[in-house]
Residue, then its C-alpha position, 0 to 999 in steps of 0.5 A: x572198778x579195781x577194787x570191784x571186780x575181786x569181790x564180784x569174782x568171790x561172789x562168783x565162786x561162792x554161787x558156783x560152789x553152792x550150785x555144785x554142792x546142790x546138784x551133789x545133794x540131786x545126785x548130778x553126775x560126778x563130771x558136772x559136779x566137777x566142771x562146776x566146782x573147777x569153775x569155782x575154783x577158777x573164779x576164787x583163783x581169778x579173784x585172788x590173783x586180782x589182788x595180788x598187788x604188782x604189775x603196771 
């Protein structure tokens, strides 16, 4: 499960980033553009954190 979870928290963001870049091109509102690309952002932060070897 180690190494399975960075990859689906990648795969995450990627979907996340492309349904943010959809709802730009549909003219979407800047704040739920915005709250759906910070989500990216924290699912992509999330999986490289993840990887960060160290801790218990």
């Amino acid at each position: 499960m180690n190494s399975v979870l960075p990859v689906v928290l990648f795969a995450l963001a990627g979907l996340l980033v492309g349904g943010a870049w959809s709802m730009h091109r549909q003219a979407a509102s800047r704040t739920a553009v915005g709250l759906v690309g910070g989500l990216a952002l924290f699912a992509a932060a999330g999986g490289v954190l993840w990887l960060i070897p160290g801790g218990s």
